[in-house]
C-alpha positions in Angstrom: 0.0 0.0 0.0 1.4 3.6 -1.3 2.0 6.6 1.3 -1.7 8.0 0.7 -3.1 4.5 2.0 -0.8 4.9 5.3 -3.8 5.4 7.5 -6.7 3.3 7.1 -8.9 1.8 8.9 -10.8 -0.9 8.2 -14.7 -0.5 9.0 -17.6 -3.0 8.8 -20.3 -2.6 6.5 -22.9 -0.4 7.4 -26.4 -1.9 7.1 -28.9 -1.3 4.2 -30.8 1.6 5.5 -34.0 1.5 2.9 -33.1 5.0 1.4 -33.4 5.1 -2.5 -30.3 5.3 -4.1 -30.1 8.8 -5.7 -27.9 9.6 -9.2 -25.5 12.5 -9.7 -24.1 13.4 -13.0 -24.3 14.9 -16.6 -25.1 14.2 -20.4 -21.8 13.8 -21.6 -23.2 13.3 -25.5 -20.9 15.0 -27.3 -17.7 13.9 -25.4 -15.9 11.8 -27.5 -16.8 14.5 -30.3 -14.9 17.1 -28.2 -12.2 14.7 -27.7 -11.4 13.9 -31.4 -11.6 17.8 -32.1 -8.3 18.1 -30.3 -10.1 19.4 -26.8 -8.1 19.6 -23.4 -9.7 19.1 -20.4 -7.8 20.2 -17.3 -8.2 19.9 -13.6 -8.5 22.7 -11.2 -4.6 23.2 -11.0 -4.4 23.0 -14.9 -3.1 19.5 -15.1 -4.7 17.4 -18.4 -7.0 14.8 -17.0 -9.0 12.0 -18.4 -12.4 13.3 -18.1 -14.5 10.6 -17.6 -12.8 9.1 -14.9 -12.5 12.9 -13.5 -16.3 13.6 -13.2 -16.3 10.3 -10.8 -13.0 10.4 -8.9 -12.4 13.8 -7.9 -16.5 15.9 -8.9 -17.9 13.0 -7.1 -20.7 12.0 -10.1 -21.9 8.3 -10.0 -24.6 8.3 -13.3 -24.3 9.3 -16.8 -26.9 10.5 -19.4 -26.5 9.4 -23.4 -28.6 10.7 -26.1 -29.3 8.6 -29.2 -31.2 9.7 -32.9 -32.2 7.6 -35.1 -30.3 8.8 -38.3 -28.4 12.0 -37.2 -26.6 12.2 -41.0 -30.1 13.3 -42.1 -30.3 16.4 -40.0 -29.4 19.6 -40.6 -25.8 21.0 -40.9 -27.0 23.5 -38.4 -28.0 20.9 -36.2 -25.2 18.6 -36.5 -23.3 21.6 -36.0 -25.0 21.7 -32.7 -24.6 18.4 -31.3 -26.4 16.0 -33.4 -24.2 13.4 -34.0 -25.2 10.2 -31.7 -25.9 7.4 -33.7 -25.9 3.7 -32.9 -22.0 3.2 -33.2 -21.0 6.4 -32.1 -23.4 5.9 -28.5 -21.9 2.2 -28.1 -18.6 3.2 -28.0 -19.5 5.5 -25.5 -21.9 3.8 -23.0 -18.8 1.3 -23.4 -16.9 3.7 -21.9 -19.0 5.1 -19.2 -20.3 1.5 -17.8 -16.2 0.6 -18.1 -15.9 3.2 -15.1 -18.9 2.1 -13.3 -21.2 5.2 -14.1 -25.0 4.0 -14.1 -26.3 4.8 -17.4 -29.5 6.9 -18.7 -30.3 6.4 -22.4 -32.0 8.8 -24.2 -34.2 7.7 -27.1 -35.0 11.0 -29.4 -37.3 8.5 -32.0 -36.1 11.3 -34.9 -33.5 12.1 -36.5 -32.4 15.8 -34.4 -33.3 17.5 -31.7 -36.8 16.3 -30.2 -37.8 18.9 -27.8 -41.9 21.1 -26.9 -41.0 22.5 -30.0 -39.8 20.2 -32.3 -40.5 16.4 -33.1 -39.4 15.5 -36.2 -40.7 12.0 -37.6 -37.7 10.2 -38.7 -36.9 10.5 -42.1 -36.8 6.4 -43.2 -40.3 6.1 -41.1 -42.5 7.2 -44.4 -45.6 5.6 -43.2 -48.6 8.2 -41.5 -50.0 5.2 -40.1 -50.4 5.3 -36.7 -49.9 1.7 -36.2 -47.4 0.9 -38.5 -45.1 3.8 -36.6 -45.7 2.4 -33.5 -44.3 -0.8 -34.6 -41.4 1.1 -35.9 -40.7 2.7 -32.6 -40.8 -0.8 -30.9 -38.2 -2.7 -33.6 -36.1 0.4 -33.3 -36.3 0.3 -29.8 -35.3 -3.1 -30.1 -32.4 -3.5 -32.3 -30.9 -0.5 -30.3 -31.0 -2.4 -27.2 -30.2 -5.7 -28.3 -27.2 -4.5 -30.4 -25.8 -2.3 -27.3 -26.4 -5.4 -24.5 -24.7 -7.7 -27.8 -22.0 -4.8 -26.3 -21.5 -5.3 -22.5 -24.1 -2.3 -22.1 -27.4 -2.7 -20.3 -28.9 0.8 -19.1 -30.0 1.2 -15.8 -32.2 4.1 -17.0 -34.5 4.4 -20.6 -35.9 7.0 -21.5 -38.4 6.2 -24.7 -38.7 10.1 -26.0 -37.1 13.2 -24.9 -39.5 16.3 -23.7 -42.4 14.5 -24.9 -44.8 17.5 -23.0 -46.4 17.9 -26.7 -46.1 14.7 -27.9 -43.7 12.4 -29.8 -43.7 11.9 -33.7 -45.3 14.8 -34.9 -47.7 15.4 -36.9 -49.8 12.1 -35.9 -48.1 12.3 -32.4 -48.9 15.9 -31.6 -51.0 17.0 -28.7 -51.7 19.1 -26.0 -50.6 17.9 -22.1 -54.7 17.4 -21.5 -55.1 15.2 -24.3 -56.6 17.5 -26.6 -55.9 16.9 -30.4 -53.4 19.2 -32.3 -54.2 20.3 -35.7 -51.7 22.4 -38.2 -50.9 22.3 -41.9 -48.8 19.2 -41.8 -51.9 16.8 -40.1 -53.8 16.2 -36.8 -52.0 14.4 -33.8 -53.6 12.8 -30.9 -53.0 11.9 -27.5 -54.1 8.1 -28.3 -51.5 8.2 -31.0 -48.5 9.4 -28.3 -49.2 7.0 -26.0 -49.4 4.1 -28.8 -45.7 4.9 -29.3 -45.1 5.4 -26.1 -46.2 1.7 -25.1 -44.0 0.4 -27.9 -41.0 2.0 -26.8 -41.8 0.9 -23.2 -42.7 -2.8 -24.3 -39.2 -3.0 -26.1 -37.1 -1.4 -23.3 -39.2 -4.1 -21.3 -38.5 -7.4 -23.4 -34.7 -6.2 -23.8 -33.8 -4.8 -20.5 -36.4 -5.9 -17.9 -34.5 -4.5 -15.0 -34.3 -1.1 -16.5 -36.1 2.2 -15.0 -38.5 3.9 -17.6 -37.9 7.5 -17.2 -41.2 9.8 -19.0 -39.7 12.9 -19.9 -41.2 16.5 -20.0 -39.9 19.6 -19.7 -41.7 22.9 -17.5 -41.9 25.6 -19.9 -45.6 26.1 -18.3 -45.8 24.4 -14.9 -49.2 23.6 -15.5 -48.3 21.7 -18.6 -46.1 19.0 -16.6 -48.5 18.7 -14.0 -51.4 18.1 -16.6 -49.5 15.5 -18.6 -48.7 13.3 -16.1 -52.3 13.2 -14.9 -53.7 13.1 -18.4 -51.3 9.9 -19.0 -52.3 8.1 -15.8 -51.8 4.4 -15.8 -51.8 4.3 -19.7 -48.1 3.2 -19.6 -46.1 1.1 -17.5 -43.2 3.4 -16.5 -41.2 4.4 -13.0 -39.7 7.5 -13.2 -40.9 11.3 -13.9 -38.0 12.9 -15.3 -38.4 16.6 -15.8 -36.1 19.9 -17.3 -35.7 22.2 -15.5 -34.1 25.7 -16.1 -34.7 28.9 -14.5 -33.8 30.7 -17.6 -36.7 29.2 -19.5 -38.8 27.7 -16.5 -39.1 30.0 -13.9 -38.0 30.3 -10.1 -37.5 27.6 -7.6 -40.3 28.5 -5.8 -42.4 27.5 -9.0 -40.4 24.3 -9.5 -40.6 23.0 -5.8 -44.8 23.4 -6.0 -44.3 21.5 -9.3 -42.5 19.2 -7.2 -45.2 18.8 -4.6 -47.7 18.2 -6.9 -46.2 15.2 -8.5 -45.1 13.3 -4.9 -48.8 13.9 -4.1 -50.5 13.1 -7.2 -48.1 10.1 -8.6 -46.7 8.7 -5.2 -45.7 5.6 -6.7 -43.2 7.3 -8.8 -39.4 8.2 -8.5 -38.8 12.2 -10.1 -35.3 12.9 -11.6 -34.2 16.2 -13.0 -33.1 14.9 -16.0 -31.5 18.0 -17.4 -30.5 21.4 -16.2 -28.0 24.2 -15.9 -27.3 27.7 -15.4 -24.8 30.0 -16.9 -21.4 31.3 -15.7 -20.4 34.1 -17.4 -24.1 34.5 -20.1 -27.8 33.5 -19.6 -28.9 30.4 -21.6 -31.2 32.6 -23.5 -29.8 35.6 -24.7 -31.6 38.0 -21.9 -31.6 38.9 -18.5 -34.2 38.3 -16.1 -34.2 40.8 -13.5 -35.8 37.6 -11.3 -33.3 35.1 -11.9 -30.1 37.3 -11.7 -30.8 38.9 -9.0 -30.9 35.2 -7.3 -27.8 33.8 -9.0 -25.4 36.1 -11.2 -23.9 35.0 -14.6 -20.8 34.0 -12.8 -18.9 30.7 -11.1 -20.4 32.2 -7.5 -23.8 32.5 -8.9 -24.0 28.9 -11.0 -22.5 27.3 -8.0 -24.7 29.2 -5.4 -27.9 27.8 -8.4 -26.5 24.9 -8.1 -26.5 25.0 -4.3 -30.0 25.8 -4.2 -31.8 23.6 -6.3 -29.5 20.9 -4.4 -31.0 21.9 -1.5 -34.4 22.2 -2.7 -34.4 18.5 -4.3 -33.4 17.1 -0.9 -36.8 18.5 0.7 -38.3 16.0 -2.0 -38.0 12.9 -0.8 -39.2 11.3 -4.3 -36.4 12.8 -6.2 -33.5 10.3 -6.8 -31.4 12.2 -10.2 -30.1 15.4 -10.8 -28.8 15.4 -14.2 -26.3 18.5 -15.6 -27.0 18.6 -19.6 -23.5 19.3 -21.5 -21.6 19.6 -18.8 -18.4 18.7 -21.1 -18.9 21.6 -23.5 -15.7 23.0 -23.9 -13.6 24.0 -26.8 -10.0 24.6 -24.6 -7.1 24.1 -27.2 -10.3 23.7 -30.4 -10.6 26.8 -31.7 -9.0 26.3 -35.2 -11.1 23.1 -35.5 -14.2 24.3 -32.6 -16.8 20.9 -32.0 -19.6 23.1 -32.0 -20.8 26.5 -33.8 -21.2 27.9 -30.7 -20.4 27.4 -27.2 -22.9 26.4 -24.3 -23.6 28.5 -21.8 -24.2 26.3 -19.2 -20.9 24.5 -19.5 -19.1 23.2 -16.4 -16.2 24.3 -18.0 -14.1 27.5 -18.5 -14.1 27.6 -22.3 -11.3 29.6 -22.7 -9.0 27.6 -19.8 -10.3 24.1 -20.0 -10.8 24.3 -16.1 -13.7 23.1 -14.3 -16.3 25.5 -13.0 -16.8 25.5 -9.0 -20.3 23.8 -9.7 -19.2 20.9 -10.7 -17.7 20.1 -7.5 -21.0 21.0 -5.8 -23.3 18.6 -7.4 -21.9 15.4 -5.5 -24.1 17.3 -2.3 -27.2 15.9 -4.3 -26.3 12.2 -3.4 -24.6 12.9 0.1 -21.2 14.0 -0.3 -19.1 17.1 0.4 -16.8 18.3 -2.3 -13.6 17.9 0.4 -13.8 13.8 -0.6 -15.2 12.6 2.8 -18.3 10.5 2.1 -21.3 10.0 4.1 -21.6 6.7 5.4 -24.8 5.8 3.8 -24.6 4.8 0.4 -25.5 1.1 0.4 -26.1 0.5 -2.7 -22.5 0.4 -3.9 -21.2 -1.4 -0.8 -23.7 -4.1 -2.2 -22.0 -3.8 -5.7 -18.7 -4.1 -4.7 -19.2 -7.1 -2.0 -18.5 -9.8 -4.9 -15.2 -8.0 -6.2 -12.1 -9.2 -6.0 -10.2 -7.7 -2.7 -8.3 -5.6 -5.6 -10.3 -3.2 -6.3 -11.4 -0.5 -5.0 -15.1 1.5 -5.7 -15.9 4.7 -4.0 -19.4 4.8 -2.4 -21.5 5.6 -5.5 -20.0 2.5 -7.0 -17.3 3.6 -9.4 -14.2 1.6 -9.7 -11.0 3.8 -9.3 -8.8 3.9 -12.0 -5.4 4.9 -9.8 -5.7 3.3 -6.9 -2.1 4.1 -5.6 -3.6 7.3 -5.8 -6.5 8.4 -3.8 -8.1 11.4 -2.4 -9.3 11.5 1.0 -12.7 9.7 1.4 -14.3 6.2 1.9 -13.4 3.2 -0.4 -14.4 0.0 -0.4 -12.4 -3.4 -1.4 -13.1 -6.8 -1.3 -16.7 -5.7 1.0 -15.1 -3.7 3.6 -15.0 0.0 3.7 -11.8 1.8 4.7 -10.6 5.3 5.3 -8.2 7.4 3.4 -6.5 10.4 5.3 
């Protein structure tokens, strides 16, 4: 044992204590796109890291979120430009990589070919039927031959989501409605509420044949808080899923105050489901839409104080939910350090967790670990069960951290709380 394992004590293992297990971490989508564009991502002393294992060893994350379209070459060059770029391979390789370092996984189904989102839900492009019926079948065989080919792969998601933002619908036109189940009528066709849950089954019954232990997650987003709340009643027990996963940003969606009676709502009206925040952010240095609200900044400033102090305060807010288990960052890895000749994106996002023009990590990032128990210093909480569980059948050689993520340097360690061959012990 090296000099930073010196002093440590061996500790039995603490019993189960029936909390849910929560989820801390980011949509990394475009990582490996960053990556092959030349970008460097640094610690907080400006030392090149490995990101991936970085987000788990030192910013404390244990989950991962993972996008997927169904033919991204078909979209736009704007979009690609943007971010749309997850195909079949392309996600593979990098749920390969995220399960390799013992992230749970959250897989994002768009069922297009772009961006899916209240405003947009393209049909894809090699789906030509209008047929309600025949594009529900195609959402259950693409559903899946996704999930077959990526558990052909080593990788079984712990979390599914079948549609992203789905408040209007999914597969627009003849998937287009309103969150009370009214019909939506425009140029292109009438969509109903009977034809969004069809395809909503579909995806759920292929998530469920393929990867029965999976969580489905139903994802809105709360550009009206009256819309999420509406939804989820007007769905009911139509489908068989477990999780509401929501968007939240204050930007777009309004105050906490708003977002915590959202909150409320749901525990009381759907107590038999688990609520993650699926997505969110807040800006550093710019808002996320190009203005200012007088509300929001006066709460948190467009600076690395004011994200983390957002970041802070939702944290805090979440935990007076008992029902919420995930807190999901989206693009936390958007950073064009060392890129600029050959930049992965048109533009940059301004709710990175990165400095764009240092390829350091933003304060925030540190923070988010509170969400499932842990202080940014490295000393755990003993009460994470759920990886002391995972880790019990290792071999007494390696060594997880409490959220269950196998440590890449083990000669290496910060101070906290490991465990090896079922037995917790203390680094110093």
């Amino acid at each position: 044992m090296n000099k930073f394992l010196k002093t440590i004590m061996t500790l039995c293992l603490c019993p189960l204590l029936g909390h849910a297990q929560k989820y801390v971490g980011g949509d990394i989508s475009l990582l490996p796109t960053y990556e092959a564009h030349g970008v460097h991502y640094l610690d907080q002393n400006g030392s090149q890291v490995e990101p991936l294992p970085y987000f788990g060893e030192q910013a404390g994350w244990n989950a991962m979120r993972v996008r997927i379209f169904v033919d991204p070459s078909k979209a736009s060059a704007e979009d690609q430009s943007e971010g749309v770029r997850q195909d079949l391979d392309y996600v593979t390789t990098l749920c390969q990589r995220i399960k390799a370092q013992g992230y749970a996984l959250m897989l994002d189904f768009h069922y297009s070919d772009t961006w899916t989102d209240p405003g947009q839900h393209a049909t894809p492009s090699a789906w030509t039927s209008s047929d309600p019926a025949v594009l529900a079948d195609s959402v259950y065989q693409y559903t899946v031959r996704c999930l077959t080919h990526l558990k052909a792969n080593g990788v079984v998601p712990e979390f599914i989501q079948p549609g992203n933002e789905i408040t209007y619908g999914m597969l627009w036109p003849t998937g287009h409605c309103y969150p009370d189940g009214s019909n939506y009528t425009t140029t292109a066709g009438t969509g109903t509420f009977a034809n969004m849950v069809s395809y909503l089954k579909a995806g759920i019954r292929g998530c469920r044949e393929v990867c029965p232990d999976a969580k489905i997650v139903v994802h809105t987003e709360m550009s009206k808080a009256w819309n999420v709340t509406t939804f989820y009643n007007t769905l009911g027990s139509q489908v068989d899923y477990d999780i509401i996963g929501l968007s939240y940003y204050p930007d777009y969606h309004g105050t906490l105050s708003t977002f915590s009676g959202v909150l409320t709502t749901l525990e009381s009206q759907h107590a038999d489901k688990e609520i993650m925040v699926v997505e969110t952010g807040y800006g550093a240095q710019w808002s996320l839409n190009g203005t200012y609200s007088s509300t929001v900044q006066a709460t948190w400033p467009c600076t690395e104080a004011g994200q983390m102090k957002f970041t802070d305060d939702l944290i805090t807010e979440l935990n007076n939910h008992p029902k919420v288990t995930g807190l999901f960052w989206w693009m936390p890895e958007d950073n064009e350090f060392w890129a600029d000749a050959n930049p992965a994106r048109s533009t940059w996002w301004n709710a990175s967790l990165y400095i764009q023009n240092t390829g350091k990590p933003l304060a925030a990032m540190f923070e988010l670990q509170r969400f499932i128990g842990l202080d940014p210093t490295g000393i755990a909480l003993p009460s994470a069960s759920s990886a002391a569980a995972q880790s019990a059948g290792s071999s007494s050689t390696e060594i997880y951290n409490l959220q269950g993520q196998r440590q890449s340097s083990p000669s290496s360690l910060p101070r906290g709380i490991y465990i090896r061959g079922g037995q917790k012990f203390v680094v110093r």
